[in-house]
MARDOBA-879570 format. One record per residue (C-alpha): residue number from 1; residue in three letters; x, y, z. Coordinates in Angstrom, 1 decimal, padded with zeros to 4 digits. Layout:
% MARDOBA-879570
     k     r     east    north       up
   NUM   ala        X        Y        Z
...
***
This chain:
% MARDOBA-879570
     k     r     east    north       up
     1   unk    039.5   -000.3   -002.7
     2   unk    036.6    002.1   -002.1
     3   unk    033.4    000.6   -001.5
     4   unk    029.7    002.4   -002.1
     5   unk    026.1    001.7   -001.9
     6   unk    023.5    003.5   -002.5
     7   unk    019.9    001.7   -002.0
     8   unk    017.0    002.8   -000.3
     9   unk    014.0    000.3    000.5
    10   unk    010.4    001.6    001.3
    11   unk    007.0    000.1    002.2
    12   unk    004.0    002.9    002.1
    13   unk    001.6    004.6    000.8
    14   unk    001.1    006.2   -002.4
    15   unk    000.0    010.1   -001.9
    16   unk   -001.3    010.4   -005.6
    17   unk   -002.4    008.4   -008.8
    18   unk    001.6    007.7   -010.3
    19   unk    001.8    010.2   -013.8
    20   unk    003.0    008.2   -016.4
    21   unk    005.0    009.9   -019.7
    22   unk    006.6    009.2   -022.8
    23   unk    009.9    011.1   -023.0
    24   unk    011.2    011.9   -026.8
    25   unk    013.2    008.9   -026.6
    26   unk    009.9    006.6   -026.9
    27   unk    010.5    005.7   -023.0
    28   unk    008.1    006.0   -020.1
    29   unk    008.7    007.1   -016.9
    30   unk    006.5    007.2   -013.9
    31   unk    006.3    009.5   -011.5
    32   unk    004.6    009.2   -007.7
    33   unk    004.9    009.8   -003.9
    34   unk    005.2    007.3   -001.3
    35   unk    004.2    008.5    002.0
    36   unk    006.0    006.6    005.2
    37   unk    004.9    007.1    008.9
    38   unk    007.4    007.2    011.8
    39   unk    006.1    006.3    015.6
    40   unk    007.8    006.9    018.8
    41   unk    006.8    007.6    022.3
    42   unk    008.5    010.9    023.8
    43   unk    010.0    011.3    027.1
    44   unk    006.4    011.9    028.7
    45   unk    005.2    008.5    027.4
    46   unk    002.9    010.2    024.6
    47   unk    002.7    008.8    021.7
    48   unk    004.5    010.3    018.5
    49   unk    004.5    010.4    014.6
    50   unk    005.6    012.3    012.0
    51   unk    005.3    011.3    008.3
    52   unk    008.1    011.2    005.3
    53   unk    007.3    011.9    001.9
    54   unk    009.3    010.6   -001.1
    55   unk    009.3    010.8   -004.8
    56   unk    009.6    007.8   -006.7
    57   unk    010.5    007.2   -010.2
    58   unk    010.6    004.2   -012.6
    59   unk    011.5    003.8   -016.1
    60   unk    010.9    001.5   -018.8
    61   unk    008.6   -002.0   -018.4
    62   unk    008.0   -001.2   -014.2
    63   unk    007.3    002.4   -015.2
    64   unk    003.8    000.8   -017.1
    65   unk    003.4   -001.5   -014.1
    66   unk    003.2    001.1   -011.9
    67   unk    001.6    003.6   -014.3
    68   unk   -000.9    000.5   -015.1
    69   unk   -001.6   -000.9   -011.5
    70   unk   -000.8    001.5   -008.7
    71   unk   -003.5    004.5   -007.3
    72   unk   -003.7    007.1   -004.6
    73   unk   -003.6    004.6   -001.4
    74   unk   -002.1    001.9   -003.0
    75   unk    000.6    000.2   -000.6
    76   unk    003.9   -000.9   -001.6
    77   unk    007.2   -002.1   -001.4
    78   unk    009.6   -000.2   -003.6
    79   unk    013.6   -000.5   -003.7
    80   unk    016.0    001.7   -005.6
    81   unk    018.5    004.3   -005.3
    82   unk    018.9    007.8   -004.4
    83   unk    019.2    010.4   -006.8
    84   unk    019.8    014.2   -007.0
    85   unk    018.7    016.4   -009.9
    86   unk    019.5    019.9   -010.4
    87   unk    018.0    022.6   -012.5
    88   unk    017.8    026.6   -012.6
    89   unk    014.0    027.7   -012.2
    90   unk    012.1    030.3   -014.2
    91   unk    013.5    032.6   -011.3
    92   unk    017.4    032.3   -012.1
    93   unk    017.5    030.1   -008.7
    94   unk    019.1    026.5   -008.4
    95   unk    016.7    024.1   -007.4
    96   unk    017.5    020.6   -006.3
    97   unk    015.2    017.8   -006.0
    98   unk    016.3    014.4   -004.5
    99   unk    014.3    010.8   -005.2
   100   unk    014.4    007.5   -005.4
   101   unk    014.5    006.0   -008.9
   102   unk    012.8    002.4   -008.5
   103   unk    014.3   -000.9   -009.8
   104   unk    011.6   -003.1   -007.8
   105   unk    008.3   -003.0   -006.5
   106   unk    006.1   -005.0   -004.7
   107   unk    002.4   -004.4   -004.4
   108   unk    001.3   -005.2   -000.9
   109   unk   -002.6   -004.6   -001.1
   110   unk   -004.6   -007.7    000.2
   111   unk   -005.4   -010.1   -002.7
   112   unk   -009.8   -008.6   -002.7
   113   unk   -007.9   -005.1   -004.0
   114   unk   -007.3   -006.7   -007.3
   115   unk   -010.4   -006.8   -008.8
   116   unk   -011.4   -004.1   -010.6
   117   unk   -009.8   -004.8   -013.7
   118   unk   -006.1   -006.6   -013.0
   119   unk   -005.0   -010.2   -014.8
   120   unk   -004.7   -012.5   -011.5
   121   unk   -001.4   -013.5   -012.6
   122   unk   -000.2   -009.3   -012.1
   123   unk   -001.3   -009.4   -008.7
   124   unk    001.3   -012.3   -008.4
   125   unk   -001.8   -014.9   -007.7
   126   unk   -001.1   -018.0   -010.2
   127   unk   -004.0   -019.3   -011.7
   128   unk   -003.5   -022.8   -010.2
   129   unk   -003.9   -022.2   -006.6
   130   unk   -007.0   -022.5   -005.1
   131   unk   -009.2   -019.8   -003.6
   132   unk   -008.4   -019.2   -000.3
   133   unk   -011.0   -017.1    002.3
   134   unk   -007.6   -015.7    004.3
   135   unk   -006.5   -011.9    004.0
   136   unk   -002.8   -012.4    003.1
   137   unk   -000.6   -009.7    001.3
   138   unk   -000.1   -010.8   -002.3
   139   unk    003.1   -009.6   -003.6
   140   unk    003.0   -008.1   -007.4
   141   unk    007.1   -008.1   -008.1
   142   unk    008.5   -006.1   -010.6
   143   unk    011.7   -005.1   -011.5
   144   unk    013.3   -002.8   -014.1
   145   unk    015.5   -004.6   -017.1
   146   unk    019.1   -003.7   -016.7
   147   unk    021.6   -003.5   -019.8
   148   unk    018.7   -001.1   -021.4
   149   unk    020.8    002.2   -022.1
   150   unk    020.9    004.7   -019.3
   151   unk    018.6    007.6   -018.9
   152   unk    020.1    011.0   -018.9
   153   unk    018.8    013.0   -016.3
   154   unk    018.1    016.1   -019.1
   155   unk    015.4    013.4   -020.2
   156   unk    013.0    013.9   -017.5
   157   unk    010.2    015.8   -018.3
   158   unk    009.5    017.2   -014.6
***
């Protein structure tokens, strides 16, 4: 029996405001970057860093959530799966582009980020707990429906 997993888990940044589309099927999809930042010290004791960037799609319901709630900045939590599209450019050249395609994500902003114009209940605050002065991370879950019919990839529209 062969076994397999693909699944990729990221907490960072968003590098732009997600683009949100409606394909000719009637779904969305959105589209962003997440950047992540690696530190090490080197031999000489001197601090280190070098940052990843990663493109991130989601479909369906958590493609309006994060069309809806994310911006430039925002940090998050997102989990999903690699995947590798393939197209021939304008050029006659293959071009390959590999992201994740999200089935979860988290919003991790501190609760005061919420304001400007999102339902308490969104940023996963329930309206029955009481005000509290402390900065905690507030998580905003939200994951894709499954059993929905699959995308084809020929569906993207970037």
């Amino acid at each position: 029996m062969a076994m397999s997993l693909n699944r990729v888990q990221l907490i960072g940044n968003l590098t732009r405001d997600p683009e949100m589309k409606q394909i000719p099927g009637g779904q969305v999809v959105t589209s962003f970057g997440i950047a992540t930042n690696l530190t090490w010290k080197d031999q000489n004791g001197e601090q280190q860093s070098k940052v990843e960037f990663h493109n991130v799609t989601a479909w369906r319901k958590l493609a309006e959530i994060c069309g809806q709630y994310l911006k430039k900045g925002s940090k998050v939590f997102v989990e999903g799966r690699l995947q590798t599209r393939d197209w021939e450019g304008e050029d006659g050249v293959k071009r390959y582009r590999t992201e994740i395609v999200a089935d979860n994500m988290i919003m991790l902003d501190r609760k005061g980020d919420f304001a400007e114009g999102m339902p308490r209940e969104a940023a996963g605050i329930s309206q029955s707990e009481p005000e509290s002065s402390e900065e905690v991370p507030v998580p905003q879950e939200a994951s894709a429906s499954s059993g929905e019919d699959d995308v084809k990839i020929d569906d993207l529209p970037f």
